[in-house]
C-alpha angles and dihedrals in degrees: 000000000000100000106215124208089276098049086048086050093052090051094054089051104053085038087072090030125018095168092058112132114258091238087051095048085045091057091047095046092047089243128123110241101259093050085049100052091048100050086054090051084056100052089036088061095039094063093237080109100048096170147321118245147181115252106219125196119248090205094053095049092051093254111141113144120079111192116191100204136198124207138199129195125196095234134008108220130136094261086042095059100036081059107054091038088049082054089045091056099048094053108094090200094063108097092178134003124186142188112236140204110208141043098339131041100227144020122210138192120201136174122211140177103228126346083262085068092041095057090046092056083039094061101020102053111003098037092053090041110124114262098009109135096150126049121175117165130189118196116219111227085204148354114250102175131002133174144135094234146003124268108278086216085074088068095059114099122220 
């Protein structure tokens, strides 16, 4: 889908706030309701929009180690990756898991409550993960910028 500069303008919006009224989203995008909410079904169907989520604080929810974490398989075929991502899905403590060119197979991204929590997910669900024959992890002291995407402003052209 070719995103034009109001459906760039409905994105941003609902970037900073995804539970705005469609009347309201319609008055900040320059569009009556029913075009608006037409653009966003559209958007919506096409897949540009893939869902709408709550953002939860880590800190609330106790969560306040952030473990940046290498993996290494011991071989990269097809089974061997379908394994170890069929593994990756099924482990609630995983925030982000991704495929990786380079010197490791897998970058992944957990949250913890304490580093007693952390070695207990280490040995009892990486570590026993199939293929993983190499494990480094990094701990972030803060988090300087998050977000899931970047910000859809950046695709306008002056």
């Amino acid at each position: 889908m070719n995103l034009d500069p109001i459906d760039i303008s409905i994105l941003k919006e609902l970037q900073v706030e995804a539970r705005i009224s469609n009347i309201e989203l319609a008055d900040r995008v320059g569009l009556s309701p029913s075009a608006c909410s037409r653009r966003l079904d559209q958007l919506e169907k096409s897949g540009t929009i893939q869902g709408y989520q709550a953002i939860i604080s880590n800190e609330v929810l106790g969560q306040t180690v952030n473990a940046i974490i290498h993996i290494t398989l011991d071989g990269q075929s097809k089974a061997h990756l379908a394994d170890f991502e069929a593994a990756a899905h099924a482990c609630p403590y995983i925030v982000a898991c991704f495929l990786m060119s380079g010197e490791f197979d897998y970058l992944v991204r957990i949250n913890a409550r304490d580093m007693i929590e952390f070695e207990e997910i280490h040995k009892n669900w990486l570590s026993t993960m199939p293929g993983v024959v190499r494990i480094q992890s990094s701990f972030a002291m803060r988090t300087v910028v998050t977000r899931s995407n970047i910000d859809v402003s950046v695709l306008q052209k002056p």
